[in-house]
N, C-alpha and C positions, 0 to 999 in steps of 0.2 A: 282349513283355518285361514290362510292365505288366498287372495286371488288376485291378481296386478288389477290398477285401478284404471280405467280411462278417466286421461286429462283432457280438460277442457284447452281450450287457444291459448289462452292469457296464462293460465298454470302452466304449459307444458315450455310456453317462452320463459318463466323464471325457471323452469326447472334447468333449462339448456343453458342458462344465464349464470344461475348460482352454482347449481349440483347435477351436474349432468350422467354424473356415472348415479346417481341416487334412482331407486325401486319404490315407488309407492303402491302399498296392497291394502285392499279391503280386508277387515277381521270379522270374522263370522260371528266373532261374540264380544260382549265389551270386557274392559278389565281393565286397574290400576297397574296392575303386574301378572303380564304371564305367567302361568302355571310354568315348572320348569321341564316339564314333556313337548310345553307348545312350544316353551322360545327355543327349545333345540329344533323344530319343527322347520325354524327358520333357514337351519342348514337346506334345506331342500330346495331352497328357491336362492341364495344367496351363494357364491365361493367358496366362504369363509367365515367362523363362527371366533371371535378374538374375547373373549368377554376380559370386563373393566376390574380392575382390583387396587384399594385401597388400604395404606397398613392402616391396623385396627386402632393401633395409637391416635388416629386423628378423630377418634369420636371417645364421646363421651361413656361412662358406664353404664348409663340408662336411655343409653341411645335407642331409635324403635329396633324393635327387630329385623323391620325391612331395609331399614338401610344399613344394619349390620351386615343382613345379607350381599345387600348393594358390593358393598365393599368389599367382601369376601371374594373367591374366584368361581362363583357359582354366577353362572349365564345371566342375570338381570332382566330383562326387558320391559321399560314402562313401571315410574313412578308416582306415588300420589302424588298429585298437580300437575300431571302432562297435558291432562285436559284431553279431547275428542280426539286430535293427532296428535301423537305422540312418532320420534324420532330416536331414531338409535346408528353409531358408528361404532357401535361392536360384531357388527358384518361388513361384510366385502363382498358388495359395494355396500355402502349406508342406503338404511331404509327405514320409509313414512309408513307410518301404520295407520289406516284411519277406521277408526271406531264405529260400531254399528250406533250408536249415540246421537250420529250426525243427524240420520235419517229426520226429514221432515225440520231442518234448518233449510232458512233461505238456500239457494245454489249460490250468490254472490259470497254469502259468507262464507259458504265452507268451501269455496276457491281463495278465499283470503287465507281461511287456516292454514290452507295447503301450502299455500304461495309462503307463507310467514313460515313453516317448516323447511320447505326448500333451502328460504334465504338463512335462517339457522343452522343448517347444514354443509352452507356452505362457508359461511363465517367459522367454522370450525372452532367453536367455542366449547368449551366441557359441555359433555351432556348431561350434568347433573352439580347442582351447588355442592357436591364432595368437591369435585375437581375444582369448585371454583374460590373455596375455602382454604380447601385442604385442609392443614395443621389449625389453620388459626379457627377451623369451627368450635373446637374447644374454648378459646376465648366467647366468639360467640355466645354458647352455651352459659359461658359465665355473665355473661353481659344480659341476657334476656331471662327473665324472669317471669318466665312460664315452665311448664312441667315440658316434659320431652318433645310430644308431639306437638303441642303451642311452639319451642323453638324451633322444630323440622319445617311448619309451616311458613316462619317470620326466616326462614334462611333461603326456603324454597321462594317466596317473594322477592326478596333479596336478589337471588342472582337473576329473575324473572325481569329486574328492574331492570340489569345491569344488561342484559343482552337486547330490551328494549331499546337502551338509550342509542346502540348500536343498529337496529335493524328501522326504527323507526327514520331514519337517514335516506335506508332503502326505500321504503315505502314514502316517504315523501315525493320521491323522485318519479315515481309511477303516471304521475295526473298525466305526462307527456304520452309515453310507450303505452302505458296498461293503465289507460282510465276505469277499466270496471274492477278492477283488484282497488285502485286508488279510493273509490268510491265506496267501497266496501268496510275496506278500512276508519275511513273518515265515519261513515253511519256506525259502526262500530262506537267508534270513540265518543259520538255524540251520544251514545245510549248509555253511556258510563259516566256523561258528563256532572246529570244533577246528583248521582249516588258518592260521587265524589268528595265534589264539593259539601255534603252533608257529615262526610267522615268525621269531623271532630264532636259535632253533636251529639250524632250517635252513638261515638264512643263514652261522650259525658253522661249520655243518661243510661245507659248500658246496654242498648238496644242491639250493638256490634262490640265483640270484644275484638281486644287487639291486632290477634294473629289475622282475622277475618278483613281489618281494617288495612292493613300493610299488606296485603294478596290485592285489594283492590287497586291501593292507589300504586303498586307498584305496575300490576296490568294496564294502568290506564299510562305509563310513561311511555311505550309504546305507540301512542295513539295520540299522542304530545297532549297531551289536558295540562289544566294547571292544577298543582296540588296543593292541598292547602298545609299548614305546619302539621307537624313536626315533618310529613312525607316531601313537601318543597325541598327539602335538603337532600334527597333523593336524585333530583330534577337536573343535574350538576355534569360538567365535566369534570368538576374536580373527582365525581363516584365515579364517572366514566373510567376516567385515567387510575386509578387507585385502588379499584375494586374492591377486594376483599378486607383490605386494612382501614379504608373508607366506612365501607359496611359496618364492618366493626364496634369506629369507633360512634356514628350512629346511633349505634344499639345500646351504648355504654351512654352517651348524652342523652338520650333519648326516654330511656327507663329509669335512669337518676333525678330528670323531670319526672316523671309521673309518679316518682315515690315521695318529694319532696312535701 
């Protein structure tokens, strides 16, 4: 299921950089969430298996199943919207998982992925909007006005933003040490540039609903674009510094506009 990856140059200098005790392995098969036969499979390559547990009070009643599980003390590995890498510090050491998904992406980009997993890894930031909630995702939940998994998604964008505003610092920094990560990034963010800037239209005629519309422009904070409202308010040190209560209140501004 596992087989360690070889790093290219530029990946293997962030990895020494950010996360150096980190394991990056190829998966033999794609998946949102391991089976829980494989993520223990994990023990076999890793020290130590820690999995993550949340009291159940911080979600809602009709929260999904899978993050009920999440939450639970049952082994987790890989969430909807980890995207092609996906990261985990519920072993020892922490480890990159990279999806058979990638196959047949540029090579510049999916050194970016990698590179962008490293530096999240090393940031030691929650590995999942539970941690980055916590308690107040129940507010959340009150505040967004979608059905369950509509909220999982507009939370999952959310802290996606919030560890952007964080790593995109890093990666600016790149154009000097690691020009081809730099570049990679930057063509990144220019391919998300027009789809962007088009978010509120799309949403006026229905062409993108919400949750779909705040997974983008939250990805593209990242990649520094500019957004256009209500996501601009995103764009902020004031969400940097404030996180979840920021978020929050956001969500409560935010969807009291669009019911008005």
């Amino acid at each position: 299921m596992f087989e360690a990856r070889e790093l290219s140059g530029p990946v293997t200098a962030i990895q020494e950089e950010h996360a150096p005790d980190a394991q990056v392995y190829d998966c033999d098969r794609d998946f949102e969430t391991l089976p829980p036969a494989q993520a223990e499979d994990l023990g076999l390559v890793v020290d130590a298996l820690e999995p993550a547990s949340y009291p159940a009070d911080w979600l809602p009643a009709d929260a999904p199943q899978l993050l009920a599980r999440y939450a639970s003390s049952d082994l987790t590995i890989g969430m909807p919207g980890d995207g092609s890498v996906a990261w985990t510090r519920q072993t020892e050491p922490p480890v990159v998982l990279v999806k058979p998904r990638v196959e047949g992406s540029p090579e510049p980009f999916v050194d970016f992925l990698l590179a962008e997993a490293l530096v999240e890894v090393g940031l030691e930031v929650p590995e999942h909007f539970l941690g980055f909630f916590e308690d107040s995702y129940l507010d959340l939940d009150r505040a967004v006005a979608l059905d369950s998994n509509g909220t999982y998604q507009v939370a999952a964008a959310l802290y996606d933003g919030w560890v952007g505003l964080q790593t995109r610092e890093v990666f600016a920094d790149w154009h000097g040490d690691h020009p081809e990560l730099a570049d990679a990034w930057q063509d990144a963010g220019t391919r998300l540039e027009d789809r962007v800037s088009g978010l509120p239209r799309a949403v006026a005629r229905g062409e993108t609903d919400f949750a779909d519309a705040t997974e983008l422009a939250c990805a593209a904070i990242k990649h520094a674009i500019e957004l256009p409202a209500p996501f601009a308010a995103l764009d902020t040190e004031a969400y940097r510094d404030h996180g979840p209560d920021y978020a929050v209140r956001w969500a409560e501004k935010t969807f009291e506009s669009l019911t008005d």
